[in-house]
N, C-alpha and C positions, 0 to 999 in steps of 0.2 A: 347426421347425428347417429354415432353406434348404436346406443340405446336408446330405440324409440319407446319402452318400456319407462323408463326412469322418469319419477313423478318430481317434481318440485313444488317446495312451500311456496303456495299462494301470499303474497305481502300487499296488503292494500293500498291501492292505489292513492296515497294519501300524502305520503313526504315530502314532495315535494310544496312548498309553499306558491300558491298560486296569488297573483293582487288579488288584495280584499275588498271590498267597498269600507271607507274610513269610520260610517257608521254603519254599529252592530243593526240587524232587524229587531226589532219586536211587533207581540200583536196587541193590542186590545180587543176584547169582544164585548160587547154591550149591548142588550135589548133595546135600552133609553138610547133613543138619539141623541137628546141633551149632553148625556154622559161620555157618549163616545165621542162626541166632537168634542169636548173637555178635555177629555183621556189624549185627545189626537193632539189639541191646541199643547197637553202640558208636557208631551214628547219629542215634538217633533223636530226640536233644534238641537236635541242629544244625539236621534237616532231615526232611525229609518222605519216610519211605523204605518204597518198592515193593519187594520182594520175589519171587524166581520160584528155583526146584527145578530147573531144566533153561534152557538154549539157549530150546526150543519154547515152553514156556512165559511167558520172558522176552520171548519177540517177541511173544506174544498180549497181555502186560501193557503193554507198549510199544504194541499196537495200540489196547488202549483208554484207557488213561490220557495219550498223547501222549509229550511230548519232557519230558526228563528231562538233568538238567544234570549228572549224572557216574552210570557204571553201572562198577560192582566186580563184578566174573565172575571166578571159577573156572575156570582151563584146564583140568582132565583131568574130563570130565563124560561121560555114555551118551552114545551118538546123536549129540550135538553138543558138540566141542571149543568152551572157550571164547574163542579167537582164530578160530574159524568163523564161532561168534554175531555177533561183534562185525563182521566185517567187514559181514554183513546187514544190520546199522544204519547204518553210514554213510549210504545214499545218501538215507534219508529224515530223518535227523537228523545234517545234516553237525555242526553245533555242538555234539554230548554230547562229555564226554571222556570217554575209555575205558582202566579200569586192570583190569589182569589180576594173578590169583594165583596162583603157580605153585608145587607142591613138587617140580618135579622141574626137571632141566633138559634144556631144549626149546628149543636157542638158535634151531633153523633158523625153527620157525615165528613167536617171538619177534622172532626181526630183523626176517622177513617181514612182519610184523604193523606193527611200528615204523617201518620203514620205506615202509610204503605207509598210514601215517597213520592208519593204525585204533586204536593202542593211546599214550596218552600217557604211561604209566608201568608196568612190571610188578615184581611184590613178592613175594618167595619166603613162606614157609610154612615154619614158623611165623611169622606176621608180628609185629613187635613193635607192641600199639596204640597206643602215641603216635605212632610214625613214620608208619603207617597212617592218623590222624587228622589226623597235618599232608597229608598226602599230598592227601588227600582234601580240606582246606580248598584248598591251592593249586589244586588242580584245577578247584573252585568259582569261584574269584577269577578263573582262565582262563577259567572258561566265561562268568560277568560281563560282563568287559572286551570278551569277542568279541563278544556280546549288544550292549556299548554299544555298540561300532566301526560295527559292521552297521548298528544301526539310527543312528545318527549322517549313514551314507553313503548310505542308504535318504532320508533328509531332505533329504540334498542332492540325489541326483536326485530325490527329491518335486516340488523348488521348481523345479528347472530345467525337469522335462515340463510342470510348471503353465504355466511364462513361457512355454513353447513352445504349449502347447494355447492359450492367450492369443492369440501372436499370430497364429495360426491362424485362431480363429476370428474374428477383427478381419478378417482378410484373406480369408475366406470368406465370412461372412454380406454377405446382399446388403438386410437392414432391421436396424435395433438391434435389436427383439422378436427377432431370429435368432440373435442371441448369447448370448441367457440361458440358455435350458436346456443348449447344452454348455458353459457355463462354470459352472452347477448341476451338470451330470454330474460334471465335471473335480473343481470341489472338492468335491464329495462323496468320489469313490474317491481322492484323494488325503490329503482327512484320517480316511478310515473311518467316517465316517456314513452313517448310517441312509437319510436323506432331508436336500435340500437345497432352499432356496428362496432365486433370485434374485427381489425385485421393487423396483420403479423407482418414484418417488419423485417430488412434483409441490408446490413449496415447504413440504416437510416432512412433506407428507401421501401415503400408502402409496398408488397407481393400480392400476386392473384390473392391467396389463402386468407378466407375471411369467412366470421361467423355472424348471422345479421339476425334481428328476430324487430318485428312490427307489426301494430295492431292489426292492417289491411292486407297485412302480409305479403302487399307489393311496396321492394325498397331500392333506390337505384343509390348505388356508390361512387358519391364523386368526392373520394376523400381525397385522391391524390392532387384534383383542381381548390381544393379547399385554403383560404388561408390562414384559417386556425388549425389547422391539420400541420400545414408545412411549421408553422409558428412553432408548433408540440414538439414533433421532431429534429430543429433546430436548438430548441432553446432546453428540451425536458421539461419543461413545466406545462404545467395544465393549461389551457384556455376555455376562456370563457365568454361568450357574449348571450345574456338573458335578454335582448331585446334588439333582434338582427335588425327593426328598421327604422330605428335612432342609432344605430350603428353604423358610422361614416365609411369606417373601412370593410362593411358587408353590405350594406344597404343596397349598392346596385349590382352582386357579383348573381349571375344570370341563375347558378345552381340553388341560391336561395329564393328566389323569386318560381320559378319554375317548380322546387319542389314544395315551397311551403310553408317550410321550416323557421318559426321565431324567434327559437331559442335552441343554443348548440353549447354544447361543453365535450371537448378534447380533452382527455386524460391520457399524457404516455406511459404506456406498460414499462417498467424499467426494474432488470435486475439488476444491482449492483451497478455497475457503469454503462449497462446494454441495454439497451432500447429493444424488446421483444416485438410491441405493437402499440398499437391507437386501438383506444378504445372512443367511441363518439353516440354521447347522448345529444335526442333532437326533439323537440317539442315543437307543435301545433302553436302554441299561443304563447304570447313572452313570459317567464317566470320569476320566480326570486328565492334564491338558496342563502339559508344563514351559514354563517362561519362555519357550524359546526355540520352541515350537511356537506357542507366542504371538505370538512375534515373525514365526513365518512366515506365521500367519494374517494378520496385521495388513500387512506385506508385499505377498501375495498380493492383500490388500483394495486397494493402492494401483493395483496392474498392473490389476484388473478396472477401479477408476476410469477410468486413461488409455486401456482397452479399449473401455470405453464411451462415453468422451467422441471417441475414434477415431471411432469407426462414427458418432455421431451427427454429428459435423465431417462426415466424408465422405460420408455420406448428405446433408445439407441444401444443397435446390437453390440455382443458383447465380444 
């Protein structure tokens, strides 16, 4: 890399869509035993529900199971009130929604609560369960939408640091070889791979000249043995397989087994009618890209084109 100076936008590791479990998490926390195995009996065919006795407990369940998409807490608990607990969750799980159960009334710390965005709905005692079950559905369906908005708005600045790290490195490097490994860095942490490989392209045939960037920062290239590689540069189009080992025509090729690799996506660099390079995203565990994540690779493929055909225009004496 010419400029080992030149900084790039960090993009979180998020775009990519990894499988989900089919039910959302939630928690209950409840002092009453009674209650919580209530709470537990009237969720657990919806969703995937965690369980905690106290506040304290609730945050240790929270510390190891992660972000959970609606938690039902008990206000009048030992130790810790449950409008206490919940404000502790906020700062590391701004998107749970938070509904509290109350048998008493507690307006000041309720409003407090609601109004500094920690509690989305609170529900007296005895609660009646169907109202509790829509409650808790709507809640879910909030925590969704937000999930989708985020990561929707997450994609667009994806695409825009990419166009920006792009023409960056065009305007930095001072040889083409200079441009590959940060524009392998870039689209790696922008689409959450594993490891990335740019290499260039010599009328149809793969060249030494390649630019690679990976988490462990050891990567072996066996794109020329690859059959989505050969696939890319035959046909120009992308390949794709997000789950090499239901994949009949990869499942026993020795370079995936050997290195790892679950999930691969081939995109050929092409200006105009000319195949520049392969670029090849590679994942650790099988994924799943929507249409439109498709559309941004393929996108992204065109800007690396005109990126490289940039550098190689301006670099060629005159």
């Amino acid at each position: 890399m010419d400029n080992p100076n030149l900084e790039f936008n960090k993009v979180p590791r998020q775009l990519t869509t990894l499988e989900r479990p089919k039910k959302l998490k939630i928690l209950v926390v409840d002092d009453e035993p009674d209650n919580l195995d209530l709470l537990y009996r009237t969720f657990r065919r919806d969703f995937q529900v965690l369980k905690a006795d106290s506040g304290i407990n609730a945050l240790e369940v929270l510390a190891a199971e992660g972000e959970v998409a609606v938690i039902i807490s008990d206000q009048r608990m030992p130790e810790m009130k449950g409008t206490e607990f919940l404000s502790k969750t906020v700062p590391q799980f701004p998107d749970t929604v938070r509904i509290i159960l109350t048998g008493f009334t507690d307006i000041e710390d309720l409003v407090e609560a609601i109004n500094a965005g920690q509690v989305y709905k609170y529900i007296t005692k005895p609660w009646d369960p169907g109202e509790l079950k829509a409650v808790v559905q709507r809640a879910a369906e909030t925590y969704d939408l937000l999930k989708q908005r985020t990561e929707e708005l997450r994609r667009a600045h994806a695409q825009m640091d990419l166009l920006t790290v792009l023409v960056e490195v065009t305007q930095a490097a001072s040889s083409l070889e200079g441009t590959l490994t940060p524009i392998a860095q870039a689209f790696s942490e922008t689409f959450a791979a594993d490891a990335c490989i740019l290499q260039l392209t010599q009328g149809n045939t793969l060249v030494e000249t390649q630019g690679f960037y990976s988490d462990t920062s050891t990567i072996e290239n066996w794109l020329a043995q690859d059959p989505l590689a050969i696939a890319a540069l035959a046909t120009g189009q992308i390949q794709v397989s997000l789950n090499v080992e239901k994949d009949t025509k990869l499942n026993e090729v020795a370079h995936y087994q050997n290195s790892g690799v679950k999930a691969h996506v081939i995109i050929p660099i092409r200006y105009r009618q000319e195949i520049l390079g392969v670029l090849s995203l590679q994942w650790k565990q099988p994924c799943t890209l929507r249409e439109d994540e498709l559309k941004l690779i393929h996108l992204s493929a065109e800007l690396v084109a005109i990126a490289l055909t940039s550098s190689r225009y301006h670099q060629t004496p005159v």
